[in-house]
N, C-alpha and C positions, 0 to 999 in steps of 0.2 A: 504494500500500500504506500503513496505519494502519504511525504509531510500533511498536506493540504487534507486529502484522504481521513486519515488519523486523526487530526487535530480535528474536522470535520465530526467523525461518528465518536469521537470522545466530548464534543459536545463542548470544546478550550477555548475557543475561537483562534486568537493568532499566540496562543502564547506557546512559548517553547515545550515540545513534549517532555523533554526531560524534567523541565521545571514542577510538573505536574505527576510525575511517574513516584509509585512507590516504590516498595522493595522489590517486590517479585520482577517488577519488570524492569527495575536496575541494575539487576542481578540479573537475570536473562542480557539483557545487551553486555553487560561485561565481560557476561560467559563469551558470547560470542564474538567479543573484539581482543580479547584475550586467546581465544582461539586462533582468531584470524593472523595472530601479530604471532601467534606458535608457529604455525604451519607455515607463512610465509618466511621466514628465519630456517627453521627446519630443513624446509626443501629449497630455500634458494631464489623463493618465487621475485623475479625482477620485472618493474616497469608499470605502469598505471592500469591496464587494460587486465594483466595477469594478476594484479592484485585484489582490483574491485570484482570480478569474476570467483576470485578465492572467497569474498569476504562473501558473496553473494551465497555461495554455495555452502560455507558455513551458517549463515544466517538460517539458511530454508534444512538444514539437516539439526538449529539450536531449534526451529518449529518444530522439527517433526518431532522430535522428545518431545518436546511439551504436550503435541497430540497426543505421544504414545502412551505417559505418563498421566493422562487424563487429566494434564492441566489447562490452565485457560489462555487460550493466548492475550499475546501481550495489547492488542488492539480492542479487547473484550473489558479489560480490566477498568474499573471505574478509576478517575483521574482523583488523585488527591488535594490537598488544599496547595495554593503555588507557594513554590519556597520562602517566597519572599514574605510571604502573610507568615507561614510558620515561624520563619524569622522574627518578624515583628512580634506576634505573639512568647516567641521564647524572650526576647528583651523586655516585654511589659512583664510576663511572671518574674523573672529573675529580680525586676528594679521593685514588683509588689513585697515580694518574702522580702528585700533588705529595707522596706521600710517600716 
């Protein structure tokens, strides 16, 4: 699925996906960029075309576990509150308890 896509049927409007992702689906894309940045090291792999085609193909094999594993994919997943609000919110408790 296109940014646009996603951001679309999660209902975000323009804000950054990541911004809004929780754990599961943090951790799903790390798995898979952590994989991709394994395997292109590993084997060698050189040049832009050979890499995004790697990551592509790590990507759709980090889904299929998640299918296989009866998880939910990561487009499914309800968006969380934006960081920047949790932020906000961790500086007002922090500044309420020290007064």
């Amino acid at each position: 699925m296109s940014k646009t896509k996603i951001q679309k049927k999660k209902g975000i409007g323009k804000d950054d996906i990541l911004d809004r992702a929780g754990a599961t689906e943090l951790a799903a894309n790390l798995f898979r960029i952590t994989q991709t940045d394994e395997k292109i090291r590993n084997e060698n792999i050189k040049g832009d075309y050979k890499a995004s085609n790697t990551h592509f193909d790590i990507g759709k094999k980090v889904r299929q576990t998640i299918k296989d594993i009866g998880g939910t994919m990561p487009e499914e997943l309800r968006p969380e509150k934006h960081i920047k609000l949790l932020a906000r919110e961790k500086k007002l408790l922090l500044k309420t308890s020290t007064d």
